[in-house]
C-alpha positions in Angstrom: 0.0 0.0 0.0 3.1 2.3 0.4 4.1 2.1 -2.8 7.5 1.1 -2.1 7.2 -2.3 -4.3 4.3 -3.1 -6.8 3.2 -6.3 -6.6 3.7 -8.8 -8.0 7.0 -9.5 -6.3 9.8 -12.5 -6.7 10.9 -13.7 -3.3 13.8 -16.0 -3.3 16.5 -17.7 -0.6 19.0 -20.2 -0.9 18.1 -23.0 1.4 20.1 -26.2 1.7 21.9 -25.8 -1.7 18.5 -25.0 -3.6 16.9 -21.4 -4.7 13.4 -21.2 -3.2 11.2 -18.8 -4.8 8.0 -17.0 -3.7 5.7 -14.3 -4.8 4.0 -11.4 -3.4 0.7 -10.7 -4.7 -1.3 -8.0 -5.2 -3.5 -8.8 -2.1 -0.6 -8.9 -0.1 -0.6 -12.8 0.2 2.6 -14.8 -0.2 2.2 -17.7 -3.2 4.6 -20.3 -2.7 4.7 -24.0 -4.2 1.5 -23.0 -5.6 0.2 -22.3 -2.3 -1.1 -18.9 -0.9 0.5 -17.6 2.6 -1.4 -15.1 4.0 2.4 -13.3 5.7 6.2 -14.2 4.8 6.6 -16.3 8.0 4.2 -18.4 6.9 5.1 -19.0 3.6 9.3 -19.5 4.6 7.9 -22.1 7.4 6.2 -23.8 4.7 9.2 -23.6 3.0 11.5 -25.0 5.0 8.8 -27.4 6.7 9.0 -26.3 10.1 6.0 -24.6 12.6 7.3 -21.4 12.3 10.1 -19.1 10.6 11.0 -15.5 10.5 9.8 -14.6 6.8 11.2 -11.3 7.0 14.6 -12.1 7.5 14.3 -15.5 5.5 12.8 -14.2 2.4 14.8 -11.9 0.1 13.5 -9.7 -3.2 15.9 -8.1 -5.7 15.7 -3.6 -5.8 15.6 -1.8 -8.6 19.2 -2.0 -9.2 19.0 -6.1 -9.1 20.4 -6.4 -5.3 19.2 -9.1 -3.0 17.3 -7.6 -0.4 15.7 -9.2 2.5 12.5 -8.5 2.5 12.4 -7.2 6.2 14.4 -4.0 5.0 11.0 -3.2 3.2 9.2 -3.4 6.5 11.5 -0.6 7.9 11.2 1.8 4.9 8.1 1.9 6.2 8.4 2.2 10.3 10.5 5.1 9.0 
């Protein structure tokens, strides 16, 4: 809703020798493995098939200059 990113967005991690992507859609839910996440933690626990997982400092999204990011430095932009 900020504006900082416009959905849809790639999430990705490296996770035991593999790239894991994700998505952020437009309604602000998480798609991953073709399953929708309705926050990042939920989504990375699903991805690393655990109860629970930090999803903003798991997941990571690429800026407009093609940097990895996690995706909790967009959740400071906006505590700013």
């Amino acid at each position: 809703d900020a504006g900082l990113v416009i959905a849809p967005v790639k999430l990705e991690v490296e996770y035991k020798s593999k790239t894991l992507t994700a998505q952020v859609e437009p309604d602000g839910t998480i798609t991953f493995d073709g399953r929708s996440y309705p926050s990042p933690s939920s989504a990375g626990a699903a991805a690393v098939q655990r109860q629970s997982c930090n999803g903003w400092a798991f997941w990571s999204y690429r800026d407009q200059n093609g940097q990895l990011k996690f995706l909790d430095a967009l959740r400071q932009a906006l505590e700013k």
